[in-house]
N, C-alpha and C positions, 0 to 999 in steps of 0.2 A: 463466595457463593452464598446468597440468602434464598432464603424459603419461607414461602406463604401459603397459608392453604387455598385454593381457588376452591370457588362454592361451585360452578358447571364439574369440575373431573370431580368435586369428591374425596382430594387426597392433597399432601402435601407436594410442591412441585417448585422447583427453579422459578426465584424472578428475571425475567428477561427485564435491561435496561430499567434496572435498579434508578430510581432516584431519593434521596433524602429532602424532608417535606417538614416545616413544623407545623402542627396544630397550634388554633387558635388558644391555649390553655399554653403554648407554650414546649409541648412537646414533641420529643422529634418522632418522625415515622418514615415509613418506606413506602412509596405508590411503585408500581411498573405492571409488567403485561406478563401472564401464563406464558412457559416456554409449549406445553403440549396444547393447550386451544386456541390463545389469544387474548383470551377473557381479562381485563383490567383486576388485579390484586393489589391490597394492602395490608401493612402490616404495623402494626404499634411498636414503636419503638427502631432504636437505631441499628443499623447492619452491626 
């Protein structure tokens, strides 16, 4: 289970359909989608 804050709710929330991502510098990160709106979140660093 990760968590990211989404900036629409306001709070910290469940990543749906986690994926791990590197940044162009090299490091890793998490993209996926809000479980409560939908809203695209990420997160620095790895699960």
């Amino acid at each position: 289970m990760s968590m990211a804050y989404c900036m629409k709710c306001r709070k910290k929330v469940e990543i749906k359909n986690p994926q791990q991502v590197k940044l162009k510098n090299g490091r890793p990160a998490t993209k996926g989608v809000c479980s409560v709106c939908g809203t695209k979140v990420f997160r620095m660093g790895s699960l």
